[in-house]
PDB file as gemmi writes it, atoms N, CA and C in Angstrom:
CRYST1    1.000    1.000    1.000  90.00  90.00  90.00 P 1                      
ATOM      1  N   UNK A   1     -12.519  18.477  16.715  1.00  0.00           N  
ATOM      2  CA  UNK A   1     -12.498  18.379  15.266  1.00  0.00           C  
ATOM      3  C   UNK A   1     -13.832  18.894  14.732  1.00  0.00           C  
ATOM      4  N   UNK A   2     -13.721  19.716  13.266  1.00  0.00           N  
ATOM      5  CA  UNK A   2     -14.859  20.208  13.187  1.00  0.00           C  
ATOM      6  C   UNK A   2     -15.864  19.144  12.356  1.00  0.00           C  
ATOM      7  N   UNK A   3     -16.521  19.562  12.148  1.00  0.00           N  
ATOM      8  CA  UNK A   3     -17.731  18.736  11.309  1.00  0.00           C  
ATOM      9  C   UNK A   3     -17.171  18.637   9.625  1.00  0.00           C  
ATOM     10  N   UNK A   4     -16.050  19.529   9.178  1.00  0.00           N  
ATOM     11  CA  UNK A   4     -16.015  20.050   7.741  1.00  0.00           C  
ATOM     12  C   UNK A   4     -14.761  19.176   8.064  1.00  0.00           C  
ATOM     13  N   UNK A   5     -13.878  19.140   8.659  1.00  0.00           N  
ATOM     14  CA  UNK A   5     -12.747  18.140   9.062  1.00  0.00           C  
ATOM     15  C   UNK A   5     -13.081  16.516   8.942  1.00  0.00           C  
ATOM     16  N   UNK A   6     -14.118  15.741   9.426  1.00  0.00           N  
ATOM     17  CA  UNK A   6     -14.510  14.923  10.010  1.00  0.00           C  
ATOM     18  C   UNK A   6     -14.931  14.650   8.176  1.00  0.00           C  
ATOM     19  N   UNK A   7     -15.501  15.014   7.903  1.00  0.00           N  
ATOM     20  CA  UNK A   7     -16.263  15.021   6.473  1.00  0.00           C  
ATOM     21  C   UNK A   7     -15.254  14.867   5.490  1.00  0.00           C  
ATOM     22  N   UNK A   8     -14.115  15.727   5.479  1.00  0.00           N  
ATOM     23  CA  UNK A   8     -13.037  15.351   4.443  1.00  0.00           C  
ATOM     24  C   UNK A   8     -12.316  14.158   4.807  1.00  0.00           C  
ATOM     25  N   UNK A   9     -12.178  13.436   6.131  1.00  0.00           N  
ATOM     26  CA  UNK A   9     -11.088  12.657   6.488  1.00  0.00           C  
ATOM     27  C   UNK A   9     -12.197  11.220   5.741  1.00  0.00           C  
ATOM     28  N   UNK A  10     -13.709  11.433   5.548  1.00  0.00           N  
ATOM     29  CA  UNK A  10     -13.893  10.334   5.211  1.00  0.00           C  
ATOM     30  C   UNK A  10     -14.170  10.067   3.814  1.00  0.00           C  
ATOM     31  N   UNK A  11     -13.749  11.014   3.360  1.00  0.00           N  
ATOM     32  CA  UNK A  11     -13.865  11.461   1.784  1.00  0.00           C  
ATOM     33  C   UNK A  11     -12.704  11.019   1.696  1.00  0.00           C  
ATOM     34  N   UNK A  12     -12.241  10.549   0.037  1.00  0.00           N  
ATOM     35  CA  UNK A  12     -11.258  10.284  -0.885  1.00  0.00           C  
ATOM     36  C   UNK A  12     -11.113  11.678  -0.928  1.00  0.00           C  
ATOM     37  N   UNK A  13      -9.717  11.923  -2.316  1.00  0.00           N  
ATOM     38  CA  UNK A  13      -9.938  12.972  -3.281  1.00  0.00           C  
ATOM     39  C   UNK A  13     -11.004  13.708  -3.890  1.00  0.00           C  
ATOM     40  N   UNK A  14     -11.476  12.438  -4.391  1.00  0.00           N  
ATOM     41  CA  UNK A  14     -12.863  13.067  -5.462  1.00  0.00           C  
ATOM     42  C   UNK A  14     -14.033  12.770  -4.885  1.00  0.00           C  
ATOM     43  N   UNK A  15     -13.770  12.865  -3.618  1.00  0.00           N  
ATOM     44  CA  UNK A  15     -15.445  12.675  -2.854  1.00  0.00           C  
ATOM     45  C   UNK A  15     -16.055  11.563  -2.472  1.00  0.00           C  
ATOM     46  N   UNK A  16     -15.514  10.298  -3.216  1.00  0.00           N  
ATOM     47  CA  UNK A  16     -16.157   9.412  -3.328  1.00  0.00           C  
ATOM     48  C   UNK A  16     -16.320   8.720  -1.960  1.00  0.00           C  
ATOM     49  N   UNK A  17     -16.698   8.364  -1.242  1.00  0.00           N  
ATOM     50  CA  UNK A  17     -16.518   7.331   0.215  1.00  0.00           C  
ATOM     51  C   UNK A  17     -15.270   7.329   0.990  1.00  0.00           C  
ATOM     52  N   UNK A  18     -15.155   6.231   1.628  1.00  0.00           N  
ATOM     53  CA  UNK A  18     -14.225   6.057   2.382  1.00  0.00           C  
ATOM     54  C   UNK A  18     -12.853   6.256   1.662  1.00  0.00           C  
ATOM     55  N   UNK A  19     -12.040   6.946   2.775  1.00  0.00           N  
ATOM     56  CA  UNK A  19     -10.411   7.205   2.161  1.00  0.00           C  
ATOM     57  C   UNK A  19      -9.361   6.173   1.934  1.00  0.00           C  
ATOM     58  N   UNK A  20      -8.946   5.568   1.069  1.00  0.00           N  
ATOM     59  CA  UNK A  20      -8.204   4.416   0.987  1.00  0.00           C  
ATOM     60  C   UNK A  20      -7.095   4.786   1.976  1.00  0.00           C  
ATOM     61  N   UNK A  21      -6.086   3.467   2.487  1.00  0.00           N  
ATOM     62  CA  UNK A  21      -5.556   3.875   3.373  1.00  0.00           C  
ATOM     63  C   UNK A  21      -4.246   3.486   2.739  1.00  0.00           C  
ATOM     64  N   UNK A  22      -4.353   2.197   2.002  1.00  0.00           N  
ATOM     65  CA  UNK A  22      -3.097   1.474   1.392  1.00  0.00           C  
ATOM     66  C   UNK A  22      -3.412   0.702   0.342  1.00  0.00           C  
ATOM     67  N   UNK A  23      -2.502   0.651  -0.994  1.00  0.00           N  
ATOM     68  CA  UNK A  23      -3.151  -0.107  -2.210  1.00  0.00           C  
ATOM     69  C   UNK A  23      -2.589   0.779  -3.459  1.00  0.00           C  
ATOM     70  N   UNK A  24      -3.061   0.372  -4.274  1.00  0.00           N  
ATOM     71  CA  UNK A  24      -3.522   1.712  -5.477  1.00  0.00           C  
ATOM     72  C   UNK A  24      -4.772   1.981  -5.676  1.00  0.00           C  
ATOM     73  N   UNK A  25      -4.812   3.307  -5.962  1.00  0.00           N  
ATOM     74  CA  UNK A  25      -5.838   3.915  -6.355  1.00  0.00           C  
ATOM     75  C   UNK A  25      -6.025   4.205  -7.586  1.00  0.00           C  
ATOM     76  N   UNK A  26      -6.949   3.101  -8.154  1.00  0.00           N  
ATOM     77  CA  UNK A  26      -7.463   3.331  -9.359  1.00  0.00           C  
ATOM     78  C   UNK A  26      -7.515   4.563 -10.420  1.00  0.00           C  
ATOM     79  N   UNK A  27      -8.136   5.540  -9.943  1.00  0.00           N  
ATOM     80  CA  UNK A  27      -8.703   6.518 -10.725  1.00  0.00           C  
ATOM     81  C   UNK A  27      -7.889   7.116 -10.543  1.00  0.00           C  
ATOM     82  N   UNK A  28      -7.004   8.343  -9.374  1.00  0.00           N  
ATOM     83  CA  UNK A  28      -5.942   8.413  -9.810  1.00  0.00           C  
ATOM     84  C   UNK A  28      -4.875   8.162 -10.443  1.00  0.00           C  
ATOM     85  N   UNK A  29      -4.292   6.348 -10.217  1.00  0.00           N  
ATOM     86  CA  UNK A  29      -2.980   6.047 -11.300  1.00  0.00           C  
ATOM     87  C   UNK A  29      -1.762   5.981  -9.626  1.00  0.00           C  
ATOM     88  N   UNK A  30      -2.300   6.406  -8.497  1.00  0.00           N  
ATOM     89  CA  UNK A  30      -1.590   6.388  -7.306  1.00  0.00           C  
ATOM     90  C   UNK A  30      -1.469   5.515  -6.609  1.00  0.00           C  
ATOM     91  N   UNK A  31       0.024   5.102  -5.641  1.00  0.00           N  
ATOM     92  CA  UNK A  31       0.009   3.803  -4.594  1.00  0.00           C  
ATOM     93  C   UNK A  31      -0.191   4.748  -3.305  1.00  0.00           C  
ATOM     94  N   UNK A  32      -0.543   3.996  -2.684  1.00  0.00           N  
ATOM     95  CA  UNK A  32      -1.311   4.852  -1.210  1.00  0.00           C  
ATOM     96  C   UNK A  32      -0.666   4.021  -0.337  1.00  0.00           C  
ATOM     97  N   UNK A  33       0.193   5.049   0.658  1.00  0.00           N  
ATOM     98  CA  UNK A  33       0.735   4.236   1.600  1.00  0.00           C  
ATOM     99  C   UNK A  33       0.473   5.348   2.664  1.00  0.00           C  
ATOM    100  N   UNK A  34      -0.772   5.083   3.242  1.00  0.00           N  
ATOM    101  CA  UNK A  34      -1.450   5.946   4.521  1.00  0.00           C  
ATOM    102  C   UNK A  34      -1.420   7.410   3.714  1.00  0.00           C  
ATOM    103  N   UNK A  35      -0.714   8.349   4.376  1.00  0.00           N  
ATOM    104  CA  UNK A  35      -1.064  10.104   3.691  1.00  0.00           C  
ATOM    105  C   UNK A  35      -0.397  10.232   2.243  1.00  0.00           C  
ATOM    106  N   UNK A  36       0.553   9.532   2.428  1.00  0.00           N  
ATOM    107  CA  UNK A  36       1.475   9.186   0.959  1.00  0.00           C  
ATOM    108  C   UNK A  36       1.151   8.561   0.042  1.00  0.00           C  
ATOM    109  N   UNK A  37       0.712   9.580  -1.184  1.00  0.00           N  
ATOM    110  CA  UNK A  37       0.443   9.284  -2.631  1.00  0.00           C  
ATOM    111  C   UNK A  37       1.382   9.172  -3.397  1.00  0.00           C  
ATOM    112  N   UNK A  38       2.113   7.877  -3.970  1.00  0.00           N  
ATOM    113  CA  UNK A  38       3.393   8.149  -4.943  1.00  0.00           C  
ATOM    114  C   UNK A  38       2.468   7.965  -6.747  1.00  0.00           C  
ATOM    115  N   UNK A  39       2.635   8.757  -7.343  1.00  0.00           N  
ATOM    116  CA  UNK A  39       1.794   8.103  -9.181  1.00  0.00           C  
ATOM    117  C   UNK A  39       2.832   7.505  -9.207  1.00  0.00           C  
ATOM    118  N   UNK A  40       1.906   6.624 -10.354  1.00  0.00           N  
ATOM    119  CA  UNK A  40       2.395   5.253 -11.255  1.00  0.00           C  
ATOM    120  C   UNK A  40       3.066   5.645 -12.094  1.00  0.00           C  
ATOM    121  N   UNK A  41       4.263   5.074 -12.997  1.00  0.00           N  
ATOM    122  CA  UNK A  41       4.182   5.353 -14.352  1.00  0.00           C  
ATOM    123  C   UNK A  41       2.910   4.929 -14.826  1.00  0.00           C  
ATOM    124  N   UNK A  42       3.157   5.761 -16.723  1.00  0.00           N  
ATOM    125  CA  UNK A  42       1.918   5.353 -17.240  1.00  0.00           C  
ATOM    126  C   UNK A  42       2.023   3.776 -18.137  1.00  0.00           C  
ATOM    127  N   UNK A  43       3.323   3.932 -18.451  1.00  0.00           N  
ATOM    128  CA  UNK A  43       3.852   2.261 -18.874  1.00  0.00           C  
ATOM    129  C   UNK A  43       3.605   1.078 -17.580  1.00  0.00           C  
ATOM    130  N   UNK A  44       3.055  -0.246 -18.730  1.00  0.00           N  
ATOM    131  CA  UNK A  44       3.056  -1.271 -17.942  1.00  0.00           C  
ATOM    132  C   UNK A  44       4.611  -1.783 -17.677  1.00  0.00           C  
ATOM    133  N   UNK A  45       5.445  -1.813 -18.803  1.00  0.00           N  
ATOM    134  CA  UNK A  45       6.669  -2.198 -18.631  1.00  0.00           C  
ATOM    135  C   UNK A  45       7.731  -1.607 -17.395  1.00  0.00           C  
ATOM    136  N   UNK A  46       7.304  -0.121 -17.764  1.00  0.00           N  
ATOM    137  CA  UNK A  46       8.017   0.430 -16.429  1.00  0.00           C  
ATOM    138  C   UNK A  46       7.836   0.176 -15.225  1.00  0.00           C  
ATOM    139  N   UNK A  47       6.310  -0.302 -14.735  1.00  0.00           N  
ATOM    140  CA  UNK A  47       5.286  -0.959 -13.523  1.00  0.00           C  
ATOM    141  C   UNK A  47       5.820  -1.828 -13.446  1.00  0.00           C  
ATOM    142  N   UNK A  48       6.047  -3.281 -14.268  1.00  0.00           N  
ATOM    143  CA  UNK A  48       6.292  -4.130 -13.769  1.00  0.00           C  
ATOM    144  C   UNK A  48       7.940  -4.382 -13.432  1.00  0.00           C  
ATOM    145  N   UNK A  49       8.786  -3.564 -13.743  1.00  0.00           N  
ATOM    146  CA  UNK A  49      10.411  -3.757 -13.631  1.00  0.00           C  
ATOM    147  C   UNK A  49      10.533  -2.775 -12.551  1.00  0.00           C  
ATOM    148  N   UNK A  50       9.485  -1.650 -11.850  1.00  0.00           N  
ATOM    149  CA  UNK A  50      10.170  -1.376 -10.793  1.00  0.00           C  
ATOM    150  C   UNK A  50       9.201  -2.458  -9.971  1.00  0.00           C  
ATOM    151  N   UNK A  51       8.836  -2.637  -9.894  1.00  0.00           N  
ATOM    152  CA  UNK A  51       7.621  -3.939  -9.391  1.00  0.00           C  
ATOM    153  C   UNK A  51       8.855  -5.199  -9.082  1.00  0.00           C  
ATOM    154  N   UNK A  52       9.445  -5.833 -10.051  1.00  0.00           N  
ATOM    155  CA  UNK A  52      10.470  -6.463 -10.046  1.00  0.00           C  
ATOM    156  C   UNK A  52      11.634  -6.396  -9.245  1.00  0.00           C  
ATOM    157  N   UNK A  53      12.433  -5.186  -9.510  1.00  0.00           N  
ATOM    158  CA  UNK A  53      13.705  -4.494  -8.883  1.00  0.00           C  
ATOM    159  C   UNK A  53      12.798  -4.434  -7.295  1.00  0.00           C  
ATOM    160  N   UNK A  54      11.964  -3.924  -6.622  1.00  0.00           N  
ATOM    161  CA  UNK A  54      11.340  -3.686  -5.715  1.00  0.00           C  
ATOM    162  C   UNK A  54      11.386  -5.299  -4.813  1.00  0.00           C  
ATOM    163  N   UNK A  55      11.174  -5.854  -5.258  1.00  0.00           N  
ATOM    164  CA  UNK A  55      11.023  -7.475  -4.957  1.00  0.00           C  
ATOM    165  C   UNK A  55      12.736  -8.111  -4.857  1.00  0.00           C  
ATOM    166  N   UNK A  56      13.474  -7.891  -6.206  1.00  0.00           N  
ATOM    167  CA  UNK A  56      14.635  -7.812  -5.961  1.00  0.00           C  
ATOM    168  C   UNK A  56      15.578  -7.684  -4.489  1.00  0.00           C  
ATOM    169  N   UNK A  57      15.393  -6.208  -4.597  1.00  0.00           N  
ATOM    170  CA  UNK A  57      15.722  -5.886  -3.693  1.00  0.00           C  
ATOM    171  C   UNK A  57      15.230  -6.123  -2.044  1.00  0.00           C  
ATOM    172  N   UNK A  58      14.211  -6.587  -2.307  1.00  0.00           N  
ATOM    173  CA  UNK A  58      13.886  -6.573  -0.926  1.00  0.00           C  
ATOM    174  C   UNK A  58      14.026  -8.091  -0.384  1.00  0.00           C  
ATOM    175  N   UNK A  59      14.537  -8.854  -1.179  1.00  0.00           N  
ATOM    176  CA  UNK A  59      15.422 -10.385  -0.973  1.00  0.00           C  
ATOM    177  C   UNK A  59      16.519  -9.947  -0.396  1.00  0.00           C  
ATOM    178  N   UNK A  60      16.977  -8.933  -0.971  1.00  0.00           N  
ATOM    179  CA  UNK A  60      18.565  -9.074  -0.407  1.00  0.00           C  
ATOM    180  C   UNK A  60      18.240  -7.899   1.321  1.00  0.00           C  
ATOM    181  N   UNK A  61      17.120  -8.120   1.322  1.00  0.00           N  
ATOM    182  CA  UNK A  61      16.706  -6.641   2.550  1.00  0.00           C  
ATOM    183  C   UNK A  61      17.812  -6.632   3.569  1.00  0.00           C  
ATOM    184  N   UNK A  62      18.721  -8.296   4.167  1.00  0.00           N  
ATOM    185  CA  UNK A  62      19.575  -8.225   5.321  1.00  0.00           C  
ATOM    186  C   UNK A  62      20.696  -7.186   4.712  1.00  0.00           C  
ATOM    187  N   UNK A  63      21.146  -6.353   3.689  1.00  0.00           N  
ATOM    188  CA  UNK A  63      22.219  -5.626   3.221  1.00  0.00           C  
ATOM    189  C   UNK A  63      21.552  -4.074   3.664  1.00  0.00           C  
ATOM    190  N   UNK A  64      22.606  -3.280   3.804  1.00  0.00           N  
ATOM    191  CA  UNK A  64      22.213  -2.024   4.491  1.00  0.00           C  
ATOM    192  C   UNK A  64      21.429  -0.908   3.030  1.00  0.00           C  
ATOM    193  N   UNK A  65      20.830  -0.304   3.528  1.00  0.00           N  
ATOM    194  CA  UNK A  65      19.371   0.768   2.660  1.00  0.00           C  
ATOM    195  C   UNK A  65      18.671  -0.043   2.037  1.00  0.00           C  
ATOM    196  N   UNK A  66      19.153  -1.111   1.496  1.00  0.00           N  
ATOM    197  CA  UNK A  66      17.811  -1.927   1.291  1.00  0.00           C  
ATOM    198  C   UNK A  66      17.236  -2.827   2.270  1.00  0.00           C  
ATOM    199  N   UNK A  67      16.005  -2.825   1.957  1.00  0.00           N  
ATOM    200  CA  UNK A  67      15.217  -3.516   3.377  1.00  0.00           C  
ATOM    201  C   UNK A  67      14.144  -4.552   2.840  1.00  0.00           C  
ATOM    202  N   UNK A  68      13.698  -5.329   3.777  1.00  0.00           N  
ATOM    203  CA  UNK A  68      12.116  -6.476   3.524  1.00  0.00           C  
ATOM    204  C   UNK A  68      11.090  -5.643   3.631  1.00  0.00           C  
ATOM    205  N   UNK A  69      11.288  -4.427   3.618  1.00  0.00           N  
ATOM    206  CA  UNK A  69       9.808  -3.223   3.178  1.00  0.00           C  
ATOM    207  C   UNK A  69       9.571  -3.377   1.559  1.00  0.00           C  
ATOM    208  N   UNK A  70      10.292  -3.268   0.747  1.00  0.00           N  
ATOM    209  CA  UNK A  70      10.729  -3.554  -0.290  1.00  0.00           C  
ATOM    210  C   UNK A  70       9.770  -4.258  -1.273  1.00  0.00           C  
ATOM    211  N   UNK A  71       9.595  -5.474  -0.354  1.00  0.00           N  
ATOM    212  CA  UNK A  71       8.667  -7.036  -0.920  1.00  0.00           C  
ATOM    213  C   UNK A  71       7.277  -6.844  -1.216  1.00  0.00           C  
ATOM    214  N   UNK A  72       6.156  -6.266   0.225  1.00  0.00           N  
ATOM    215  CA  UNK A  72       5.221  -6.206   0.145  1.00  0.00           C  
ATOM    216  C   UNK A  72       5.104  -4.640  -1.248  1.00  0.00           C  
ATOM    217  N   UNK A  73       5.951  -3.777  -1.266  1.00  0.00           N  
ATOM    218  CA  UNK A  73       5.918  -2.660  -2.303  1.00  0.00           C  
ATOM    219  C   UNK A  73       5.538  -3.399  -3.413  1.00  0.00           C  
ATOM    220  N   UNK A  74       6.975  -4.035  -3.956  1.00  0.00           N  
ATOM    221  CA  UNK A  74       6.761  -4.387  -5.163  1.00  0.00           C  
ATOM    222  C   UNK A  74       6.049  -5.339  -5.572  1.00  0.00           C  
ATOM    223  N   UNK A  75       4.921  -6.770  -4.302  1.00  0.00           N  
ATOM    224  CA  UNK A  75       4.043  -7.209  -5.044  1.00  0.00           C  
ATOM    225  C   UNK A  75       2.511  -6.047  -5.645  1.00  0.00           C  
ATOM    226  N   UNK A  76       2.346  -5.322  -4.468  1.00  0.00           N  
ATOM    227  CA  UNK A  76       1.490  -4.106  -4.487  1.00  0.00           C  
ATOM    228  C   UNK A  76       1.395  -3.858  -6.105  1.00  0.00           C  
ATOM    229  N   UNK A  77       2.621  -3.155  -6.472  1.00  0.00           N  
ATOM    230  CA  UNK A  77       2.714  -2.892  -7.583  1.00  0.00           C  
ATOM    231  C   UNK A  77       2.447  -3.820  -8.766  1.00  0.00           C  
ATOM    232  N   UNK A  78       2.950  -4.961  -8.645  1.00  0.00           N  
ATOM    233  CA  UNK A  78       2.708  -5.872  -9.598  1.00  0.00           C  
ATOM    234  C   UNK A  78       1.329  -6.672 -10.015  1.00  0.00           C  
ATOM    235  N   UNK A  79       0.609  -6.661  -8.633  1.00  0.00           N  
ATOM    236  CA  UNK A  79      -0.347  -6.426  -8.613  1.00  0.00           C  
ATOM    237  C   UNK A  79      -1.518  -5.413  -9.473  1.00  0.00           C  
ATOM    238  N   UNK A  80      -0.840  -4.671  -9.659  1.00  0.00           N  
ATOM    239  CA  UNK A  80      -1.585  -3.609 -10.735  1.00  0.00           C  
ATOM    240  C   UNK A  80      -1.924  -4.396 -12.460  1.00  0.00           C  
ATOM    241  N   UNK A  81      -1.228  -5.433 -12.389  1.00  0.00           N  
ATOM    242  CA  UNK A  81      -0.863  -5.327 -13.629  1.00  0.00           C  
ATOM    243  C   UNK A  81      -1.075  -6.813 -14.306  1.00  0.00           C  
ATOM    244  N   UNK A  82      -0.662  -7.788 -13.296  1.00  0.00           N  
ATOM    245  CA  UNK A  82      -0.843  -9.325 -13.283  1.00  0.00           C  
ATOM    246  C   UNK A  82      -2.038  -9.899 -12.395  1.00  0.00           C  
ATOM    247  N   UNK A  83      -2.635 -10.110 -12.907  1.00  0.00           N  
ATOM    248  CA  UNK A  83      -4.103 -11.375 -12.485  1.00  0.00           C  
ATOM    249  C   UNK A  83      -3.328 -12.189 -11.377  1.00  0.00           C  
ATOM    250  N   UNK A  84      -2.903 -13.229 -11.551  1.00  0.00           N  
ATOM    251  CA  UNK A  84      -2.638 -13.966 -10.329  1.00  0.00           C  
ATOM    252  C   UNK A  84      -1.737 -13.295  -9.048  1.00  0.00           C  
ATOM    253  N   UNK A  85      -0.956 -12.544  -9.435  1.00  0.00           N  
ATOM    254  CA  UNK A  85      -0.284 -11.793  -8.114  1.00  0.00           C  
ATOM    255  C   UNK A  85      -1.811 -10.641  -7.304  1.00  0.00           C  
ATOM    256  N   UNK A  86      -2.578 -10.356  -7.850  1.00  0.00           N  
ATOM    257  CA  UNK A  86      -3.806  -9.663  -7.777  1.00  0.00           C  
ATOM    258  C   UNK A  86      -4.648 -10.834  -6.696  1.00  0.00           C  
ATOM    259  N   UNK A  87      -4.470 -12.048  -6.971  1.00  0.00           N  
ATOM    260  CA  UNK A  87      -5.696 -12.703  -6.776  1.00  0.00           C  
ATOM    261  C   UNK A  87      -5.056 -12.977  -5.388  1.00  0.00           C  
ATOM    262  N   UNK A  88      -3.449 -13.564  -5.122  1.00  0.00           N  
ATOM    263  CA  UNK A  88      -2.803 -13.786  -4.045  1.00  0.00           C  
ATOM    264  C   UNK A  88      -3.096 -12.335  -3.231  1.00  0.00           C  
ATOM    265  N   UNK A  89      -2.788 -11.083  -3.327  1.00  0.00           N  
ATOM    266  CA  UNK A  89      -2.900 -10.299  -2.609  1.00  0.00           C  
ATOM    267  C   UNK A  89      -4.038  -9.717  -2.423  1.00  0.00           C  
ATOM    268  N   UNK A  90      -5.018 -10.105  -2.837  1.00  0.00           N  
ATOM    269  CA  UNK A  90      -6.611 -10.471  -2.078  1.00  0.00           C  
ATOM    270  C   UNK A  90      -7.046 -11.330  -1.647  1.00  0.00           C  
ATOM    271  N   UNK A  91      -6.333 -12.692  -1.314  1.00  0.00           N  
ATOM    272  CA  UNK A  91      -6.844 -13.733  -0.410  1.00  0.00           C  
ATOM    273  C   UNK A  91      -5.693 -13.341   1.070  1.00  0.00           C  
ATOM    274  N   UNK A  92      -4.675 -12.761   0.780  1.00  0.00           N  
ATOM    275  CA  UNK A  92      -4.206 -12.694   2.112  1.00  0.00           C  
ATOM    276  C   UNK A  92      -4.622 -11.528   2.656  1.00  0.00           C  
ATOM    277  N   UNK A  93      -5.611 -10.475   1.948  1.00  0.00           N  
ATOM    278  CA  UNK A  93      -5.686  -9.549   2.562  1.00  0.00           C  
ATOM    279  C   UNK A  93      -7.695 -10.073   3.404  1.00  0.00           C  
ATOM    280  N   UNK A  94      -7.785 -10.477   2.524  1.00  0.00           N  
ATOM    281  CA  UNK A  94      -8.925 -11.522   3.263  1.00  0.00           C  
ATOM    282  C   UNK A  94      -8.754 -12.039   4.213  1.00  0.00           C  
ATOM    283  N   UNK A  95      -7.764 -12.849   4.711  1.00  0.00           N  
ATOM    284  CA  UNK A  95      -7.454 -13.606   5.385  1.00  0.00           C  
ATOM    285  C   UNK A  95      -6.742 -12.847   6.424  1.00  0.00           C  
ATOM    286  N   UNK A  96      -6.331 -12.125   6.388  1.00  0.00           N  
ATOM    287  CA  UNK A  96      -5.517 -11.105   7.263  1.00  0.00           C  
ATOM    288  C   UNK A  96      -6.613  -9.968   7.948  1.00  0.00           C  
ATOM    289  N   UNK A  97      -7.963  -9.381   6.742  1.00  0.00           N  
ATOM    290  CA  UNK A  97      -9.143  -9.667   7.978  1.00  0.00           C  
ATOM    291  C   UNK A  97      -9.247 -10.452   8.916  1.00  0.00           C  
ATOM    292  N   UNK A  98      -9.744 -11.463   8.431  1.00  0.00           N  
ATOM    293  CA  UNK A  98     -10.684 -12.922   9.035  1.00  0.00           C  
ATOM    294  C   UNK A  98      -9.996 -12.714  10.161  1.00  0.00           C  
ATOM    295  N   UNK A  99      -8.374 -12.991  10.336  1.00  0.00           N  
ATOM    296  CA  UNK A  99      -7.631 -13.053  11.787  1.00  0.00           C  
ATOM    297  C   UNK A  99      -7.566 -12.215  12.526  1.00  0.00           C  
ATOM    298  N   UNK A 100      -7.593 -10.601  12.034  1.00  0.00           N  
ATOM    299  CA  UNK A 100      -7.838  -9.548  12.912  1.00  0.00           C  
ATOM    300  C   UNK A 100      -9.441  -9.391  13.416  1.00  0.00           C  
ATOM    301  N   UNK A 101     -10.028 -10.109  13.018  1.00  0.00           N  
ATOM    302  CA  UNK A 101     -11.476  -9.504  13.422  1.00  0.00           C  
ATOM    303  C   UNK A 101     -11.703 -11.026  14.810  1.00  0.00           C  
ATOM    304  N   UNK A 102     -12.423  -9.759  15.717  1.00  0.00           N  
ATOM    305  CA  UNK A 102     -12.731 -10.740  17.109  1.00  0.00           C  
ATOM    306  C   UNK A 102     -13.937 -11.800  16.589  1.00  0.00           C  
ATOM    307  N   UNK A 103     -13.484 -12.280  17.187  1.00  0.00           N  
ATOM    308  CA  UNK A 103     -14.625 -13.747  17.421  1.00  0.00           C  
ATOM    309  C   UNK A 103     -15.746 -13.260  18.240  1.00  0.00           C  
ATOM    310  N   UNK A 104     -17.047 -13.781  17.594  1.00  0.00           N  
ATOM    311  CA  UNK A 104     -18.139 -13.371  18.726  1.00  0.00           C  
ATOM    312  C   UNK A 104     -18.938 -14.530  19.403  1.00  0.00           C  
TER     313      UNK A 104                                                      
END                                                                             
């Protein structure tokens, strides 16, 4: 790998630091799911009802094309938009450190 390779993989888009891997991305308006950038709408209403339907659906995930992938999507999303679903999906992502990281 070259040096100019190595340099973009740890770059964002716009240069800034490390490459998000999963989440939204702020400054774009994008959900990041590893290489896959999907944009947001620019409505909150529209955010939070596919945010909704997303969650919806991913209750009923045992029915065929819809799935329990579904769930973690649409809190992601809702997340964008609501304070307390925000605050839950930063203590488990905290916490979901804490347990992956070795003990020394």
């Amino acid at each position: 790998m070259t040096d100019q390779a190595r340099t973009k993989e740890k770059t964002d888009r716009n240069g800034n630091g490390k490459a998000q891997r999963f989440g939204i991305d702020h400054t774009t308006h994008e959900l990041v799911l590893g290489s896959i950038r999907i944009p947001l709408p620019q409505s909150r209403l529209a955010r939070l009802g596919i945010g909704l339907a997303l969650i919806l659906g991913g209750l009923l995930g045992f029915l065929p094309i819809l799935g329990f992938w579904m769930l973690p999507l649409g809190f992601i999303l809702l997340s964008h938009d609501l304070p307390l679903v925000r605050r839950w999906r930063r203590r488990l992502a905290v916490w979901w450190t804490k347990r992956r990281r070795p003990t020394d």
